[in-house]
NUKOL-374980 format. One line per 2 residues: number of its first residue (from 1); their letters; for each residue x, y, z of N, C-alpha, C. Coordinates in Angstrom, 1 decimal, always signed. Layout:
% residues N
NUM> A> X/Y/Z/X/Y/Z/X/Y/Z ~ ...
This chain:
% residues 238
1> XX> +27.1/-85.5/+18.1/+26.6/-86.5/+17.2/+25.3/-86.0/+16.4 ~ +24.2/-85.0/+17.5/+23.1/-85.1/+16.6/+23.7/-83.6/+15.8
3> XX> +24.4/-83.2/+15.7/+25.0/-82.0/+15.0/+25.3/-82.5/+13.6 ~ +26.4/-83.3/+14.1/+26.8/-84.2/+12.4/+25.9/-84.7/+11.7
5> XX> +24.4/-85.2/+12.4/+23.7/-85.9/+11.7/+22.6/-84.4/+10.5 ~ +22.7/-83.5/+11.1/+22.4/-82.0/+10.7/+23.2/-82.0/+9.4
7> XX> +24.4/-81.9/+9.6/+25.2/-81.8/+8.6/+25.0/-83.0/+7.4 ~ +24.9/-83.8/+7.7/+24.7/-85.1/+6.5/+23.8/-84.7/+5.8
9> XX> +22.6/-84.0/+6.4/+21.0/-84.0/+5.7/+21.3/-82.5/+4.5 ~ +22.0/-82.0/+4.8/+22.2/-81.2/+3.5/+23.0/-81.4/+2.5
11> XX> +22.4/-81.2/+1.2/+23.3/-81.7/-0.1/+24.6/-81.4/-0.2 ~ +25.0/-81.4/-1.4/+26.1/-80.7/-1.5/+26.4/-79.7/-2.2
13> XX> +27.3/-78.7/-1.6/+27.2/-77.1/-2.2/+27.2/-77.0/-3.5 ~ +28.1/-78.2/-4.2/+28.2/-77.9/-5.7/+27.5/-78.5/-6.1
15> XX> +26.6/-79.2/-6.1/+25.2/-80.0/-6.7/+24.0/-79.8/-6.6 ~ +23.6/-79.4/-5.6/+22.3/-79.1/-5.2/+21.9/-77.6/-5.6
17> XX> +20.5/-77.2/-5.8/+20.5/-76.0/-6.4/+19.9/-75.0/-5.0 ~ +19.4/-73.7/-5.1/+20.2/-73.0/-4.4/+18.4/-73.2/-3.4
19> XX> +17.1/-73.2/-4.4/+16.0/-74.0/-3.3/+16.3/-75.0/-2.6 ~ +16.8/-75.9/-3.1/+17.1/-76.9/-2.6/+18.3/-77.0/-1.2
21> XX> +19.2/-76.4/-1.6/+19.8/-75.9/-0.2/+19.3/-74.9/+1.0 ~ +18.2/-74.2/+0.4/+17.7/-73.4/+1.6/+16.9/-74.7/+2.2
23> XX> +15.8/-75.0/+1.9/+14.9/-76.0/+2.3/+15.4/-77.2/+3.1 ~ +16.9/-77.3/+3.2/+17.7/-78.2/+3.5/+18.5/-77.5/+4.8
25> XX> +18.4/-76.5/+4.9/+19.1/-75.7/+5.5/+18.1/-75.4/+6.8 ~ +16.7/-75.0/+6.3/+15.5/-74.8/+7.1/+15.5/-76.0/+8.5
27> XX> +15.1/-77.5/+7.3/+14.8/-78.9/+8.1/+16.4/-78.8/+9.0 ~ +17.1/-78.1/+8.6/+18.4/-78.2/+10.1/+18.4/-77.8/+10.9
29> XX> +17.6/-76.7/+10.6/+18.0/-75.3/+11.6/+16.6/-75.7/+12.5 ~ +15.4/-76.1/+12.2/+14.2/-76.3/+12.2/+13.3/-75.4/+12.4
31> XX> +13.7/-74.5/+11.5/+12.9/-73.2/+11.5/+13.3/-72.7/+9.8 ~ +11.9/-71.5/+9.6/+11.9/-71.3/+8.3/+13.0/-69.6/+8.1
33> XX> +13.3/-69.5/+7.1/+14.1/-68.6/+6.6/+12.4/-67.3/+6.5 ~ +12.6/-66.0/+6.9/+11.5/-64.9/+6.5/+12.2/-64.0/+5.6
35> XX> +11.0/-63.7/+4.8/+11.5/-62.8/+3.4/+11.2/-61.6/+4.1 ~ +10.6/-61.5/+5.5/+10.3/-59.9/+5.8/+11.6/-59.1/+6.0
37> XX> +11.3/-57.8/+5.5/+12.5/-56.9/+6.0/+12.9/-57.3/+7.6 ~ +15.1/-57.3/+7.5/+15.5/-57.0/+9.0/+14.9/-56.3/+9.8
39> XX> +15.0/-54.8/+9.4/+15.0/-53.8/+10.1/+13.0/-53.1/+10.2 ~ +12.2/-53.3/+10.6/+11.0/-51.9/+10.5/+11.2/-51.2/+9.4
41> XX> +10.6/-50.6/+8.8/+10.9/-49.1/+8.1/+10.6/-47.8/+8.8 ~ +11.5/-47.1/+8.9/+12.0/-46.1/+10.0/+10.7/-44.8/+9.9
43> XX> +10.4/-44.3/+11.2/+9.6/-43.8/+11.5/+10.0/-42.3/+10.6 ~ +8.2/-42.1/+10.5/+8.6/-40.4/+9.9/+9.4/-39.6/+10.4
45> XX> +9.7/-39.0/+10.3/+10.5/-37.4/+10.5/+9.9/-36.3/+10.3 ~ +9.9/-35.3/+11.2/+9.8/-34.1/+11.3/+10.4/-33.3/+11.4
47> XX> +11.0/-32.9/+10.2/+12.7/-31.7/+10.1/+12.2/-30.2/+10.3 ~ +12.8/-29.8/+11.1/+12.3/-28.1/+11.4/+13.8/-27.2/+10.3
49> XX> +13.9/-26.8/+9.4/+14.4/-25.8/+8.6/+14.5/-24.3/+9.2 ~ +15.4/-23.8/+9.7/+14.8/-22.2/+10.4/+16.4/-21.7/+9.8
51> XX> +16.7/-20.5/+10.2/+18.0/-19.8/+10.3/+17.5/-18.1/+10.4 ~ +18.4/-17.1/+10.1/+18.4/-15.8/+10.0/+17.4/-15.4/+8.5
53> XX> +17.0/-13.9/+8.3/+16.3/-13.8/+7.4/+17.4/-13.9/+6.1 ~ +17.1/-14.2/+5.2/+18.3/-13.7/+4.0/+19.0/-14.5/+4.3
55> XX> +19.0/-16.0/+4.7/+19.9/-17.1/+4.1/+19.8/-18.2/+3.5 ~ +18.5/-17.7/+2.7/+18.1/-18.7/+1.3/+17.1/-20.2/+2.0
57> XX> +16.4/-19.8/+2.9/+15.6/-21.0/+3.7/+14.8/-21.0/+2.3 ~ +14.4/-20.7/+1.7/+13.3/-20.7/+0.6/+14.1/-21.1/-0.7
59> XX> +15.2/-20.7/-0.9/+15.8/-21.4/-1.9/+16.6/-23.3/-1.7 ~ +17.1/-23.6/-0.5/+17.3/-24.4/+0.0/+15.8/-25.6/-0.1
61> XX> +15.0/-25.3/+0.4/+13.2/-25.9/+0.3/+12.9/-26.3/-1.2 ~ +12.8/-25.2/-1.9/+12.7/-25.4/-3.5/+13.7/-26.4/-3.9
63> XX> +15.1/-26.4/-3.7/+15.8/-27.4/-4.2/+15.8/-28.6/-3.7 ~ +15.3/-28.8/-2.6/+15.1/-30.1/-1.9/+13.7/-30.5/-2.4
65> XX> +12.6/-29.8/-2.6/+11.8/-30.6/-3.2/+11.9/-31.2/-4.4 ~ +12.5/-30.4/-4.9/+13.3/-31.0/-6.3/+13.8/-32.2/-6.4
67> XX> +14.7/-32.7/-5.2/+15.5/-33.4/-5.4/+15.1/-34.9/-4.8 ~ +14.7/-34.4/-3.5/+14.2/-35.8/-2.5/+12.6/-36.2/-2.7
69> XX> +12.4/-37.2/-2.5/+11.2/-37.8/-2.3/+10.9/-38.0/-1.0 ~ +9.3/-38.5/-1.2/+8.4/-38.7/-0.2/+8.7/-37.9/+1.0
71> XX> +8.7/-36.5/+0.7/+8.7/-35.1/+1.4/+7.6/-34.1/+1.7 ~ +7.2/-34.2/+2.4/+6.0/-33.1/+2.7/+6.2/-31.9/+2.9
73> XX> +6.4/-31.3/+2.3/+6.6/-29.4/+3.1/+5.3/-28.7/+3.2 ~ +5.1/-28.4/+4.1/+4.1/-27.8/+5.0/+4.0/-26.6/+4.3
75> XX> +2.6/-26.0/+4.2/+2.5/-24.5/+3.7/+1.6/-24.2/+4.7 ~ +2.8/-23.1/+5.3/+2.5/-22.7/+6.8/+1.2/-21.4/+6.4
77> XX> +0.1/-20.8/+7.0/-0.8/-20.1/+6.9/-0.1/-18.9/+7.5 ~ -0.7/-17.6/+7.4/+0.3/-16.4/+7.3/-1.1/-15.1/+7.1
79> XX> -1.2/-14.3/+8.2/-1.8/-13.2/+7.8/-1.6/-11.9/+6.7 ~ +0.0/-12.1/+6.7/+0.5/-11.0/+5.7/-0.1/-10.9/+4.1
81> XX> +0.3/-10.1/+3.3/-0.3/-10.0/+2.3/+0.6/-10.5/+1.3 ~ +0.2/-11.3/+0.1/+1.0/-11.9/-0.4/+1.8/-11.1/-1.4
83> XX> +2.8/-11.4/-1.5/+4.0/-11.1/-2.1/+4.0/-11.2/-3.9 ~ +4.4/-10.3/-4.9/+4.9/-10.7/-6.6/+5.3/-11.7/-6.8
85> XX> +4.0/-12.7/-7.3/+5.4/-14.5/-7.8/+4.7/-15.2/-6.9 ~ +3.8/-14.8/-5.6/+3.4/-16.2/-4.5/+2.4/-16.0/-4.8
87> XX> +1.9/-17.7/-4.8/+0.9/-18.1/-5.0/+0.2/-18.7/-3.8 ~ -1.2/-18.9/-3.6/-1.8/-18.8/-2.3/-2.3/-20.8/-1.9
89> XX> -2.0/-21.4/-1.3/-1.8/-22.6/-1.0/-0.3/-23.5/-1.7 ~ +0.5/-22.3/-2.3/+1.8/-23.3/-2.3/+2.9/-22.1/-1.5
91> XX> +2.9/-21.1/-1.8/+3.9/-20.6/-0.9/+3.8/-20.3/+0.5 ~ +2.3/-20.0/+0.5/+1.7/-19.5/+2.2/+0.1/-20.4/+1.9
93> XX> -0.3/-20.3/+2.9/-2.0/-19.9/+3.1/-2.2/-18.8/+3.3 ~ -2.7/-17.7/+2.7/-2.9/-16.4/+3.2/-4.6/-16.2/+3.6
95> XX> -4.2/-15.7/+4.7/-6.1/-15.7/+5.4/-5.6/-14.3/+5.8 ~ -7.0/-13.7/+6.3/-6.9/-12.2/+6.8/-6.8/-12.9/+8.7
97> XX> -6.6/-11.3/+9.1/-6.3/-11.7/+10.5/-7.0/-12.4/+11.6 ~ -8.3/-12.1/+11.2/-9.9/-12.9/+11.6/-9.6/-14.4/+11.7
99> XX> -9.4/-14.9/+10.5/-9.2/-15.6/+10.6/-8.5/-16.9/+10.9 ~ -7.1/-15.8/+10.7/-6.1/-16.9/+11.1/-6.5/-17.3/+12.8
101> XX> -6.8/-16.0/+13.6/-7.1/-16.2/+15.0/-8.3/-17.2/+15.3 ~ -9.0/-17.2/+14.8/-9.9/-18.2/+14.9/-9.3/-19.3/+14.7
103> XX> -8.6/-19.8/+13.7/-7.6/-21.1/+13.5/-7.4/-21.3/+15.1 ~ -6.4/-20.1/+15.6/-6.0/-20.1/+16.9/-7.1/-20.7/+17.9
105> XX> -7.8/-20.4/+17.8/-9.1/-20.5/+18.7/-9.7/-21.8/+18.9 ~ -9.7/-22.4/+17.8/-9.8/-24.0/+17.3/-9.0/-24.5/+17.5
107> XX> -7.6/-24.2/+17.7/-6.5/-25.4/+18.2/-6.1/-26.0/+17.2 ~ -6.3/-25.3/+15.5/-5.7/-25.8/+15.0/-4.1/-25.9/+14.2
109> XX> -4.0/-25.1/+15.5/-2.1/-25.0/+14.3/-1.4/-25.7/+15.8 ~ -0.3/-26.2/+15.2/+0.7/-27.0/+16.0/+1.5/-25.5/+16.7
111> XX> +1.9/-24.6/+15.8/+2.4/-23.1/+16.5/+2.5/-21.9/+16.0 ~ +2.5/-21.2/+16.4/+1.6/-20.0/+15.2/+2.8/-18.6/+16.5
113> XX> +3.2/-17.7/+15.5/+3.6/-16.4/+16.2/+3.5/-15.5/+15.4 ~ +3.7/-14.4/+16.0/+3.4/-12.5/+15.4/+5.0/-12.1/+14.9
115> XX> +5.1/-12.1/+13.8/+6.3/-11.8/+13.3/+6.5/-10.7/+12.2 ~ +7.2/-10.0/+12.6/+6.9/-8.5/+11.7/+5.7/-7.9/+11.8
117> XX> +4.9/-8.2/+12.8/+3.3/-7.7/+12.5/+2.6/-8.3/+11.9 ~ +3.0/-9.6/+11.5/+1.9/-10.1/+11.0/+2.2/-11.6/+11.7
119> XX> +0.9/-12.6/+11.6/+1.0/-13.6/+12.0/+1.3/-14.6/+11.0 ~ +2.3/-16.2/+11.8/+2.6/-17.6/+10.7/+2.3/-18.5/+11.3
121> XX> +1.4/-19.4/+11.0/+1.4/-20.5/+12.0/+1.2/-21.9/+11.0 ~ +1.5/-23.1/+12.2/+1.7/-24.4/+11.1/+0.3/-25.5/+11.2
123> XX> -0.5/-25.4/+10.1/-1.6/-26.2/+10.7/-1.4/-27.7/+10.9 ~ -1.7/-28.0/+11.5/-2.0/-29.7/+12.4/-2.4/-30.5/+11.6
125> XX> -3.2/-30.2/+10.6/-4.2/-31.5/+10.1/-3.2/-31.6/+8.5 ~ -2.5/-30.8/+8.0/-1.3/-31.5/+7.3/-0.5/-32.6/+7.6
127> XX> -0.1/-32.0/+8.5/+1.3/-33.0/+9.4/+0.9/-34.5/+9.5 ~ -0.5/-34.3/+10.0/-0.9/-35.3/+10.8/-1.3/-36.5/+9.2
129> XX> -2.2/-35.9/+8.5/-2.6/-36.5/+7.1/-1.3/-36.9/+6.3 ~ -0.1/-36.2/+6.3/+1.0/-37.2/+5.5/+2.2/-37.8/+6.5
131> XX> +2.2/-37.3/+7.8/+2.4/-39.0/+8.5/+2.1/-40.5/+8.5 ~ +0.9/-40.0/+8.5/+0.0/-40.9/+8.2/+0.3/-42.1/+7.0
133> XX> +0.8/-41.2/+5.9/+1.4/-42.0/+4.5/+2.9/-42.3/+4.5 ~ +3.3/-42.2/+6.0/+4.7/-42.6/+5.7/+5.7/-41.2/+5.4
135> XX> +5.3/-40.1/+5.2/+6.1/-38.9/+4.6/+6.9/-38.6/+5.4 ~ +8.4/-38.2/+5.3/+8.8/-36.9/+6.0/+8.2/-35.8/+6.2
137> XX> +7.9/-34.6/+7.1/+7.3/-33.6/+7.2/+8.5/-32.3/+7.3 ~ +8.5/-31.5/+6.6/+9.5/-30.6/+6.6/+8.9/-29.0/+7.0
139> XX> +9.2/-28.9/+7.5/+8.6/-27.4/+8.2/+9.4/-26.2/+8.5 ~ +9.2/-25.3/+7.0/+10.1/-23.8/+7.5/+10.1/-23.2/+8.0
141> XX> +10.3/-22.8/+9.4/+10.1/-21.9/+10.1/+11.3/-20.5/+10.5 ~ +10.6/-19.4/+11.3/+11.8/-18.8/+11.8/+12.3/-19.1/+13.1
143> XX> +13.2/-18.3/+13.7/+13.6/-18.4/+14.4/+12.6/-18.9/+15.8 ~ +11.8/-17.9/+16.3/+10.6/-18.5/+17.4/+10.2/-19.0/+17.0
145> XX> +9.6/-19.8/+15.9/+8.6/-20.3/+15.5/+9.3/-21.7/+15.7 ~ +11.1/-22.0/+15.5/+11.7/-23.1/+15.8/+11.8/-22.9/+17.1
147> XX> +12.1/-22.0/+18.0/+12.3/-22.0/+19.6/+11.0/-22.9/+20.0 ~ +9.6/-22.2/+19.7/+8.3/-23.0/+19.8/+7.9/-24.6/+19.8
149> XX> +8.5/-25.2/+18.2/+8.5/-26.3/+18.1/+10.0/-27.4/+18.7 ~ +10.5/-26.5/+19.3/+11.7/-27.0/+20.3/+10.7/-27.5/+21.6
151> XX> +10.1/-26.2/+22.0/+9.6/-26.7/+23.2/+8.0/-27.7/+23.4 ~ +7.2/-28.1/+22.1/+6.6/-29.0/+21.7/+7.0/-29.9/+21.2
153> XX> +8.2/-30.4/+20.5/+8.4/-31.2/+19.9/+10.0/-32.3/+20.4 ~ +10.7/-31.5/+21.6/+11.3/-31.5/+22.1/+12.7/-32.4/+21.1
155> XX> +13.1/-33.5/+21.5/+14.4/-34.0/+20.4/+13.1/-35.2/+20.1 ~ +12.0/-34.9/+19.5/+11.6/-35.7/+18.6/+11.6/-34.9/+17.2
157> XX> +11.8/-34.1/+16.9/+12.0/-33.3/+15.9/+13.4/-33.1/+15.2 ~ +13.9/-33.3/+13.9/+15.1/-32.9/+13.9/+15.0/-31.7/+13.5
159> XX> +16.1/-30.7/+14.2/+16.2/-28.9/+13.8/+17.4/-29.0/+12.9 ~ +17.4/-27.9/+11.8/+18.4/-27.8/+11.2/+18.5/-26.1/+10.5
161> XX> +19.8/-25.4/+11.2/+19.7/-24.2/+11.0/+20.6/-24.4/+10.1 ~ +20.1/-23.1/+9.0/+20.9/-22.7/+7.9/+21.8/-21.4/+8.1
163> XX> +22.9/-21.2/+8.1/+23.7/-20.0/+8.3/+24.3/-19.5/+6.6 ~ +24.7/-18.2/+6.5/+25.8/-17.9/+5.2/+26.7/-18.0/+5.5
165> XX> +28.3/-17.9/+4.8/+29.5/-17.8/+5.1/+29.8/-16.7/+5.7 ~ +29.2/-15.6/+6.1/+29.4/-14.8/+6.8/+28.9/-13.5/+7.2
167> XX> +29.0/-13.1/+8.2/+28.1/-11.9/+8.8/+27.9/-10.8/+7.4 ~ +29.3/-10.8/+7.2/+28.5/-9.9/+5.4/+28.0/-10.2/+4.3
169> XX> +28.0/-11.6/+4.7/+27.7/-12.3/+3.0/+26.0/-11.8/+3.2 ~ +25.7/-12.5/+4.9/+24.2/-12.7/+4.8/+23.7/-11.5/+4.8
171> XX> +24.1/-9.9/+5.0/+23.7/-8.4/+5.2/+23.3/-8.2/+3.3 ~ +24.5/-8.3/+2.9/+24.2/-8.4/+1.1/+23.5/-9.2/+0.8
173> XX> +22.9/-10.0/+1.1/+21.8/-10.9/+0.7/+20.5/-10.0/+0.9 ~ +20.3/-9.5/+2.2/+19.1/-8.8/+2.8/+19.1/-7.3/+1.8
175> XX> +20.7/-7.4/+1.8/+19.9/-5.8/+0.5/+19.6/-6.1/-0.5 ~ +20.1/-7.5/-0.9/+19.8/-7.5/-2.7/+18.4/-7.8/-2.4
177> XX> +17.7/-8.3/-1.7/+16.1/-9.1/-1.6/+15.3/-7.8/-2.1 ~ +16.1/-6.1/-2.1/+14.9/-4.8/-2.0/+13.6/-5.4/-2.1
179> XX> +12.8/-5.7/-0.8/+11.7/-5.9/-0.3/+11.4/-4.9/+0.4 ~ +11.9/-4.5/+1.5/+11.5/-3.7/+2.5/+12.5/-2.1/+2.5
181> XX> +11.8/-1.5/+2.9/+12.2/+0.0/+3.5/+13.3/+0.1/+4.0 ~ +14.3/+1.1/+4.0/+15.3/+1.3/+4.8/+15.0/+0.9/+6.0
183> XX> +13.7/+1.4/+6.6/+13.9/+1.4/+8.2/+13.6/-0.6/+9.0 ~ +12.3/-0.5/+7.5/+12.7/-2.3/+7.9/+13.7/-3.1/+7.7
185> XX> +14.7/-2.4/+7.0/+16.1/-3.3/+6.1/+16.9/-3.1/+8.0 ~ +16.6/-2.0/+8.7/+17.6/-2.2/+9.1/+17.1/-3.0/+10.7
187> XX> +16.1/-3.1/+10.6/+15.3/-4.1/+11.6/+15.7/-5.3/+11.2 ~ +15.4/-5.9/+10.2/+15.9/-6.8/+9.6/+17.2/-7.3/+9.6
189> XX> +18.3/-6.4/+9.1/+19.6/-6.7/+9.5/+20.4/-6.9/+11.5 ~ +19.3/-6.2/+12.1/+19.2/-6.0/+13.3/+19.3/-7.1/+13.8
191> XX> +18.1/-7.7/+13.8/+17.8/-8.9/+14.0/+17.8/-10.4/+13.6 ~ +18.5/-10.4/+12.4/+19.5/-11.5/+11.7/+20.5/-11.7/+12.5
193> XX> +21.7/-10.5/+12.5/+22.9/-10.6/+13.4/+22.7/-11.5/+14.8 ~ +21.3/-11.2/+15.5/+21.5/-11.9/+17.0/+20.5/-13.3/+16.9
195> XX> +20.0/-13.5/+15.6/+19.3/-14.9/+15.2/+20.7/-16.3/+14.9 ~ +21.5/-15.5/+15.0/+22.9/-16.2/+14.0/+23.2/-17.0/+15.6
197> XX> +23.2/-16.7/+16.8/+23.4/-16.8/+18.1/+22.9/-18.0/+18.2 ~ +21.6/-18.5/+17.9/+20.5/-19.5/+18.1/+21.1/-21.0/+17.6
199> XX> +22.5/-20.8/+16.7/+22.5/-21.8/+16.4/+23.0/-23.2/+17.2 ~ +23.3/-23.2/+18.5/+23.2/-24.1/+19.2/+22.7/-24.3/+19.9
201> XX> +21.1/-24.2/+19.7/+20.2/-24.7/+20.3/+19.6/-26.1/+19.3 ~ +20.4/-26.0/+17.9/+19.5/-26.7/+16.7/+20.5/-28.2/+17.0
203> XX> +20.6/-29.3/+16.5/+20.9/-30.4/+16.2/+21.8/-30.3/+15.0 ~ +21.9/-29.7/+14.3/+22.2/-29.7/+12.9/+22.7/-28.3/+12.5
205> XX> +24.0/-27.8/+12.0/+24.1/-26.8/+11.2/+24.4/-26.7/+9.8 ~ +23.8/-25.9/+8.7/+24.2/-26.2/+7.2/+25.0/-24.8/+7.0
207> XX> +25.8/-25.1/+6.2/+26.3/-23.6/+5.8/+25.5/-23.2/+4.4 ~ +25.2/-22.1/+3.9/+24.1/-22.1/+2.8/+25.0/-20.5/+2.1
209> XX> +26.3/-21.8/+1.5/+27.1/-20.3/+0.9/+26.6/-19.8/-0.6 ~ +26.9/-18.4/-0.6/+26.8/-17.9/-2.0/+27.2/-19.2/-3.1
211> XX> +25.9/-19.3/-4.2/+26.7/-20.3/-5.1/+26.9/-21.8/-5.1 ~ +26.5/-22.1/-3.7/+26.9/-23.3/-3.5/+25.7/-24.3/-2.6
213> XX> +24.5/-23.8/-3.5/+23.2/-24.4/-3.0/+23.1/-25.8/-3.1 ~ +23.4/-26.2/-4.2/+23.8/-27.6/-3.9/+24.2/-28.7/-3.0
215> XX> +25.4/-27.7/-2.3/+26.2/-28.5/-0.9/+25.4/-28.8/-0.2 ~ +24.8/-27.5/-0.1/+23.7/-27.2/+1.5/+22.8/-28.1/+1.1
217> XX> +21.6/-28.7/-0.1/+21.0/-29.6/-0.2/+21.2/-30.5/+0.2 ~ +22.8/-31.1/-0.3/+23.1/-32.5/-0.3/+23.2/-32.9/+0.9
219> XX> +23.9/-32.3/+1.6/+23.8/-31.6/+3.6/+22.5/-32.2/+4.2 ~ +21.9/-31.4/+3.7/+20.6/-31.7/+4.7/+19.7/-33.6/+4.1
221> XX> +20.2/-33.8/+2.9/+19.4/-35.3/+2.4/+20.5/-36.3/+3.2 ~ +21.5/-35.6/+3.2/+22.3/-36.2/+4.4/+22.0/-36.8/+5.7
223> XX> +21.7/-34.9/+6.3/+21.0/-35.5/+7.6/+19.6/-36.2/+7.8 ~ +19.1/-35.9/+6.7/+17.8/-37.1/+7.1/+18.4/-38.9/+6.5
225> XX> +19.0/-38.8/+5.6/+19.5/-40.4/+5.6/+20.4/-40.8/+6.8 ~ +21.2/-40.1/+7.9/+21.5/-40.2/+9.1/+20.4/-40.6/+9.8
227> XX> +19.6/-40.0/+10.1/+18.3/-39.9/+11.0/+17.7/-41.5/+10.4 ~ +17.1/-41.3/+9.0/+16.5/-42.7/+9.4/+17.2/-44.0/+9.6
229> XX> +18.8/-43.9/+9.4/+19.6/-45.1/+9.7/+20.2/-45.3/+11.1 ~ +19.1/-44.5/+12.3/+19.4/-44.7/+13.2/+18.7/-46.1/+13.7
231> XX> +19.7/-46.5/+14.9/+19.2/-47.8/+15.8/+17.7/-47.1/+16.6 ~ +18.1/-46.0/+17.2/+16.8/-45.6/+18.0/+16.0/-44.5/+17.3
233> XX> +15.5/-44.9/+16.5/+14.2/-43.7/+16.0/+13.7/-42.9/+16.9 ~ +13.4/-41.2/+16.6/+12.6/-40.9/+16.7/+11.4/-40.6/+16.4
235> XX> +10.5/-40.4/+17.7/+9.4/-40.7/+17.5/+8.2/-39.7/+17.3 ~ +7.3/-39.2/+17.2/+6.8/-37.7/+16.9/+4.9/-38.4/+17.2
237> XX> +4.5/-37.6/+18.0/+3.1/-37.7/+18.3/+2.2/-36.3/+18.3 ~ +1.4/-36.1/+17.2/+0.8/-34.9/+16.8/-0.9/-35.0/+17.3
């Protein structure tokens, strides 16, 4: 009975306008209707980017900043000497070795390793400053440098390794880069081949074929629109 009497107290669908039916709808229910979002807004993310040398992690990054928003990519600090074309607070931080160690010494990088002889590490007080704003954090690293933030970051981190279409595609990549010396080309090729192994330790694999940079973008804006439409967020504490 007191149900029907619920029912009487609201207008009728084709007469009443559409205030007027909520407010009518409220006094039944006896509670108010909230404009706040269903869902929270989904926690940051911290995507680790890694793969073998020479499979376009840096072309892959460039195009995604391009494309996606409210992205943070980290410019990881680096002892080496900078490179024709790089510029110093967008491609690296380049410090001498003094100093990056002292970084070390201060506690301020999240993980830092000796790679080729020279040192990379990721400083802390970025990360932490555009979390803060809500950002995704995107961080390129290599191979250790992802093993590292595997074992800091554990599956609060999403990893995502980038591979080529294939053991030869990625070797011709590494020769067209002529950066390094025969003897480094072939350290380099060395050491790509058994980096290729790592990829099931990552969450995520992208293929990053000749030509088809695009894919691999769309791929990875993928996997983060997966991630924040998850029921259980992850969570990340820096």
């Amino acid at each position: 009975m007191a149900d029907a009497q619920k029912f009487h107290t609201i207008p009728s669908l084709d007469k009443a306008s559409k205030p007027e039916l909520l407010r009518a709808l409220e006094s039944s229910l006896g509670s108010s209707f909230s404009s706040d979002p269903v869902c929270p807004a989904p926690n940051p993310l911290i995507i680790v980017i890694s793969g073998p040398s020479g499979v376009g992690k840096d072309a892959v990054i460039k195009r995604l900043r391009e494309v996606r928003e409210n992205l943070h990519f980290v410019v990881t600090a680096t002892s080496r000497g900078m490179r024709p074309g790089e510029v110093n607070g967008k491609d690296y931080y380049f410090v001498s070795k003094e100093e990056f160690l002292s970084m070390v010494e201060k506690d301020e990088l999240l993980e830092y390793a000796l790679v080729y002889g020279d040192y990379k590490g990721i400083p802390k007080k970025q990360i932490r400053e555009f979390m803060a704003k809500g950002c995704d954090i995107v961080l390129r690293v290599d191979i250790q440098g992802a093993e590292t933030l595997r074992k800091i970051l554990g599956d609060s981190g999403v990893f995502i390794f980038l591979v080529a279409e294939s053991e030869v595609a990625l070797v011709e990549r590494l020769i067209d880069r002529k950066t390094e010396s025969k003897e480094e080309l072939l350290v380099r090729v060395a050491t790509a081949k058994e980096e290729v192994k790592y990829a099931k330790k990552f969450d995520y694999v992208v293929v990053n074929a000749q030509g088809k940079l695009e894919e691999a973008v769309n791929l990875v804006g993928s996997i983060i629109d997966v991630e924040k439409a998850k029921v259980h967020q992850r969570r990340t504490f820096i």
